[in-house]
N, C-alpha and C positions, 0 to 999 in steps of 0.2 A: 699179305701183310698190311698192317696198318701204317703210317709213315707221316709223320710232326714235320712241318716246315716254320722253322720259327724266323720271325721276320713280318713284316706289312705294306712289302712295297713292289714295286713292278719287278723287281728280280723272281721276288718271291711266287709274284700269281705266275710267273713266268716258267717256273719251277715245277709247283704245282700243275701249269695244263699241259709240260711235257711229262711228266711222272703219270699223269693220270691216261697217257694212252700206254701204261704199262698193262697185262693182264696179271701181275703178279702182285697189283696192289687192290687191295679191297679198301678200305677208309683212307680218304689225306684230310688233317690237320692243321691249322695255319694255327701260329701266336704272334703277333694279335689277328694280322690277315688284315685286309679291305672291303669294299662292296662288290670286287670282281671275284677276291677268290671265296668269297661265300656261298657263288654259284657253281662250285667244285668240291667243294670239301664245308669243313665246319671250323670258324673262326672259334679262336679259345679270346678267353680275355684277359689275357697278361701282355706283358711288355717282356721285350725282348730278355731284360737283366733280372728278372724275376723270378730264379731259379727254382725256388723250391716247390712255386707253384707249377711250374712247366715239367717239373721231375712228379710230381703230385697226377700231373692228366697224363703223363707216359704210362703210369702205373694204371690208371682208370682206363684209359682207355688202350689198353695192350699195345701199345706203339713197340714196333721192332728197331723202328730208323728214325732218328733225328737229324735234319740238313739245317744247319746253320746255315743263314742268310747273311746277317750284319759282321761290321766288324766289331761292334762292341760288345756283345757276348761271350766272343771269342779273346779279346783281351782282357774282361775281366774274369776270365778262369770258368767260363760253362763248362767244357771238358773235361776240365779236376772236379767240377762239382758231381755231375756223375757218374766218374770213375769211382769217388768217395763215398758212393752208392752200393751196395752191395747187393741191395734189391733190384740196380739195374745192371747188372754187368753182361746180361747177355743183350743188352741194347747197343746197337749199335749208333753211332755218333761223329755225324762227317761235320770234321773241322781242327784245327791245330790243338793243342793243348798251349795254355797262356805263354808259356815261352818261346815259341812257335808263330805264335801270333805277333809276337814282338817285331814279326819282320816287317809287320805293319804297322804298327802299334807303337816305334821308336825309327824315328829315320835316322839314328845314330847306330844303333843296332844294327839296322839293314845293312848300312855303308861299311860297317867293320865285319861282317856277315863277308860283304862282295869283294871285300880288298882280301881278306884271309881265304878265302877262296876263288881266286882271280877270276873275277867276273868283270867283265868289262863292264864301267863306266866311272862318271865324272870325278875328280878330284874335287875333294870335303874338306872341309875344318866342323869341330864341334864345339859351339861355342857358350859358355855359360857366364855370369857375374864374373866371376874370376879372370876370363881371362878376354874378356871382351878387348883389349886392346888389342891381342894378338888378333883378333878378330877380320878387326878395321885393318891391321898389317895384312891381313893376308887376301881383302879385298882389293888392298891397292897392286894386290901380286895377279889380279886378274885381270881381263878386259872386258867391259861391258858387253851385255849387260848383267846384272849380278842377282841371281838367285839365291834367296832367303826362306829358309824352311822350318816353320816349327816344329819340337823332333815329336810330338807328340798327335793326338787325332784331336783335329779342328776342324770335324766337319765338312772336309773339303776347302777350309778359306784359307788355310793355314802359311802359303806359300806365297809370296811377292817374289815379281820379276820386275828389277828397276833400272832405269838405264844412266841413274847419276850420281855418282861416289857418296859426294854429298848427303843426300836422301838415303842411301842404301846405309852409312852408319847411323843417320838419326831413327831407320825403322827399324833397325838391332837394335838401338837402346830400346825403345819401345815396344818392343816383341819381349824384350826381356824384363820388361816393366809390366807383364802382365796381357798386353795387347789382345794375346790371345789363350790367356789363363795360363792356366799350369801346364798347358801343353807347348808353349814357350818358354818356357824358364830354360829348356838348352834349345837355340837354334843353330841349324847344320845351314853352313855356309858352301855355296856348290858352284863348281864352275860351270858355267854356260854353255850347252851344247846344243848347236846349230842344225837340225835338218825334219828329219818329216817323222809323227807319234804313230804308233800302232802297241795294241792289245793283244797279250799273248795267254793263252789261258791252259791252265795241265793241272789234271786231276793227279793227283799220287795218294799209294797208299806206303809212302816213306820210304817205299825200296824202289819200285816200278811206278809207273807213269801213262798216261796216254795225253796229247795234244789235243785240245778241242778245238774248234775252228776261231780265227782271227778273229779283231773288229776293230775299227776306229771311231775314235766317239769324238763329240763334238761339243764342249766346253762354255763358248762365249754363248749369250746371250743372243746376239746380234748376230745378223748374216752377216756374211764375210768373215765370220769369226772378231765379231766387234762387240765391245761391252764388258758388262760383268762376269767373271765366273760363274758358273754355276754346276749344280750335281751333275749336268747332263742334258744337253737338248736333240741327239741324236745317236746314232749309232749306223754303220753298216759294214757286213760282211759277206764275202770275202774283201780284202783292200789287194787292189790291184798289182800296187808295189810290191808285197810280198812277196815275190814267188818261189819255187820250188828250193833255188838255189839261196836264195834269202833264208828260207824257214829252214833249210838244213844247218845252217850258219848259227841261226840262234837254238839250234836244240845243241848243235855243238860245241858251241861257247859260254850260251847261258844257261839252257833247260839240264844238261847233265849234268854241269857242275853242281847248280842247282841242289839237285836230289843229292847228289854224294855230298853235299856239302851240309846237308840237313841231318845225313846219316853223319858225320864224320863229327856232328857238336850234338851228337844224340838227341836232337828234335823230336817229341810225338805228334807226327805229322800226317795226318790222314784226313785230307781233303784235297781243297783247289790253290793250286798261286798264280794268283794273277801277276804277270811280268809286265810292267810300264814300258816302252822301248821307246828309243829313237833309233833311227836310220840315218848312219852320220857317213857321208859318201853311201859305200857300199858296205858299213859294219855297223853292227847292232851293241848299241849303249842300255843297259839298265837304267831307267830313273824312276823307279820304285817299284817294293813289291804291295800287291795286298793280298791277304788271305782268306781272301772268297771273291766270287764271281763279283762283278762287275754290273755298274745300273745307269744307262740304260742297255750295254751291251750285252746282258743277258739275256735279252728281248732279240735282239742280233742272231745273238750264237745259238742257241737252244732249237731255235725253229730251224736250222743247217743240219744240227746234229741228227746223226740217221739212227745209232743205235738207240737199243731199251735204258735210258736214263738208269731205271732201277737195277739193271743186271751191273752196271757201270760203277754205283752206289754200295751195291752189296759187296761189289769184289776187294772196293777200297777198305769197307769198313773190316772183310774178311782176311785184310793183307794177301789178296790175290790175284792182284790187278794185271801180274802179267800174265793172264791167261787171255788179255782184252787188247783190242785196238779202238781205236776210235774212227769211226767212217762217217766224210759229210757229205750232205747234197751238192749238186752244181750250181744250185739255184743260189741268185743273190738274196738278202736281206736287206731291207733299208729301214731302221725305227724312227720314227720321227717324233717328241715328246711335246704333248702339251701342255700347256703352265698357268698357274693361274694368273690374273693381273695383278701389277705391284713386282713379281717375282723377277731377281731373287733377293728382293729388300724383304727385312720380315717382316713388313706390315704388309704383304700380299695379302687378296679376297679371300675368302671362306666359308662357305654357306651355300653357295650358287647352286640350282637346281643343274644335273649335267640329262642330257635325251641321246637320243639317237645310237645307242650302245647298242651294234649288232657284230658281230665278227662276219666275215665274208669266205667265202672258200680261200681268195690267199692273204687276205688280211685278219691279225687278229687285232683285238683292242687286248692291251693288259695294263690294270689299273696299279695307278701307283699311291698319289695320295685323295682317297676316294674312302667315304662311310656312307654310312644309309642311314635317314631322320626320316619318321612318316613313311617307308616305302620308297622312297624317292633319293637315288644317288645323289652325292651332293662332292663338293669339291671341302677338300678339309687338310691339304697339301700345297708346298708351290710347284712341284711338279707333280703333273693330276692324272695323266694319262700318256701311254709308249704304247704307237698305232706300228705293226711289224707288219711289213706287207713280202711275197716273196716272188720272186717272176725270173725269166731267162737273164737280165741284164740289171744292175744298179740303176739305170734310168729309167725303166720299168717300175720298177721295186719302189723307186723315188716317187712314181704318178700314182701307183696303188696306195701308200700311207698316205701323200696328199690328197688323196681322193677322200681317204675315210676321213681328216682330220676335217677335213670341210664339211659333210655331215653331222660330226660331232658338234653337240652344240649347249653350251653354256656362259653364259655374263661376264666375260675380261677375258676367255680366250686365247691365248698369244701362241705361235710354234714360226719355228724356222723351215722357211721352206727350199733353203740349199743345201740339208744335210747330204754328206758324199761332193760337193763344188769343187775341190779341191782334187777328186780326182777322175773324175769323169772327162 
């Protein structure tokens, strides 16, 4: 079968070079794709929201399967778009339909989502112009420090953690003043929960489910976890913390509910949920969901994953997933991201010639924001490159990406070289 991966960034090549050790796929497609996955398949050239033309080359080029990559295709209604297709209805299409989506797409949504279906985690307020006073009340009903959430997608910046009353109502008014567009106009007010993140990730085809293997990713900028946010400066899996009795906890508390809880508000739900977690003692909080994999932990997870991606993909799309399990390696994953210089201010580099791109027996490169001018790869992203290396142990796995990341070689450079510090 032929098979569309729409997206342009390291999830996506990430996607694409586990899919392509399927033997049950002949062509993969990227829209828009990079300079990595053009050496797998054929970049189309649209943009992720551009539907009519991404339903236009399904038709051209006989695509059976569409995987959404991003979140924003999927909130703005990809799925209704080709369902309303009549010419594609035997196309299959992994990802929510726009309401569905919403559980990423509104973090007011999500929160009334997890209380209506007792899902553990934090106590909320939703807070708009209206009733912003109650807002400030109900921050003083917390203890530092105070979590501030735009309910809507920003990109990743959307959230401030602040540690002084003061500051945390003058950045409500200004969240609601626009700060970060339309996607603050309601922000969810969350109480603070204290202990250690991990990534949980379950394909479902709306009824049945499989668990894919863990990750924890790696956020600040700076070692130590110092600095800016950012999309992602690492990832690795397995996380040590987890274990057996842990992961049964969150399929019991979170991942089941979960699903019955998608079924029980009539959701068309056939894809991935990504579950945001904390580990607070010894119990597992939700603090967000997204609706699709994870970047850079899909560079993590996918190279763990043992079974045929594709058979995994068909079953969802065929609502037949519980004929499936999900089986991972033992091996660790460590990805380590490279960035451009400047990043993640947006006047980061762009143009930079990148070399030395070779994958290695257990390292891969998968490119994230990467084009090609002239023949010659070039940096056209602020994250540019996720090097996944795999070996017997995280500290291993840790000297295999740094090895390759030191080869790689282009003009303002930057990676963290502690991703996994925290638990090794």
């Amino acid at each position: 079968m032929n098979i569309l991966i729409v997206g342009g960034g390291g999830r996506e090549h990430a996607f694409g070079w586990k899919i392509k050790q399927s033997d049950k796929v002949k062509d993969i497609f990227f829209a828009p794709g990079n300079a990595g996955t053009i050496e797998i398949g054929t970049n189309l050239p649209y943009k992720v929201t551009e539907f009519d033309k991404i339903k236009t080359a399904v038709k051209e080029h006989n695509i059976s399967l569409v995987v959404v990559g991003p979140e924003e295709p999927l909130v703005k209604g990809i799925v209704e778009s080709f369902k309303a297709d009549e010419s594609l209805s035997d196309v299959m299409i992994i990802g929510p339909s726009q309401q569905g989506a919403m559980l990423e797409g509104s973090k007011e949504f999500a929160k009334q989502f997890m209380f209506r279906h007792n899902i553990p985690t934090a106590r909320y307020l939703a807070v708009t112009a209206e009733n912003i006073e109650e807002g400030k009340e109900f921050l003083k009903s917390l203890d530092a420090p105070y979590v501030l959430k735009a309910d809507g997608l920003a990109a990743g910046k959307g959230v401030l953690i602040l540690d002084d009353y003061n500051e945390s109502c003058e950045e409500l008014d200004n969240m609601l003043n626009g700060k970060f567009g339309e996607a603050s106009n309601t922000v969810v007010i969350e109480e603070f929960l204290s202990g250690i993140e991990l990534s949980v990730f379950v394909l479902t085809d709306g009824k049945d489910y499989v668990i894919l293997p863990e990750a924890k990713d790696y956020k600040r900028i700076g070692e130590g976890d110092t600095g800016l946010n950012t999309g992602g400066m690492g990832a690795v899996s397995p996380v040590p913390f987890a274990s057996k009795e842990f992961m049964d906890k969150i399929e019991k508390q979170v991942i089941i509910p979960t699903i019955e809880g998608i079924q029980k508000d009539n959701l068309d739900f056939k894809g991935f949920v990504f579950l945001g977690l904390i580990k607070v003692g010894e119990e597992p909080y939700v603090i967000e969901y997204n609706v699709r994999m994870g970047d850079p932990e899909t560079e993590a997870v996918l190279p763990r994953l043992k079974n045929d991606l594709v058979e995994l993909l068909v079953a969802t799309g065929k609502g037949e997933l519980s004929k499936h399990k999900a089986e991972h390696i033992s091996k660790s994953a460590v990805t380590v991201v490279l960035v451009s210089g400047g990043y993640p201010s947006d006047d980061y580099r762009k143009g930079d010639v990148i070399t030395n791109l070779k994958d290695s027996e257990n390292s891969m490169i998968f490119h994230s924001g990467t084009s090609l001018k002239d023949g010659e790869v070039i940096t056209s992203g602020g994250r540019v490159l996720a090097l996944t290396s795999l070996a017997d142990s995280m500290e291993e796995a840790l000297k295999g990406s740094l090895s390759k990341a030191d080869e790689v070689t282009y003009d303002g450079k930057y990676y963290r070289k502690d991703i996994g510090f925290d638990l090794m």
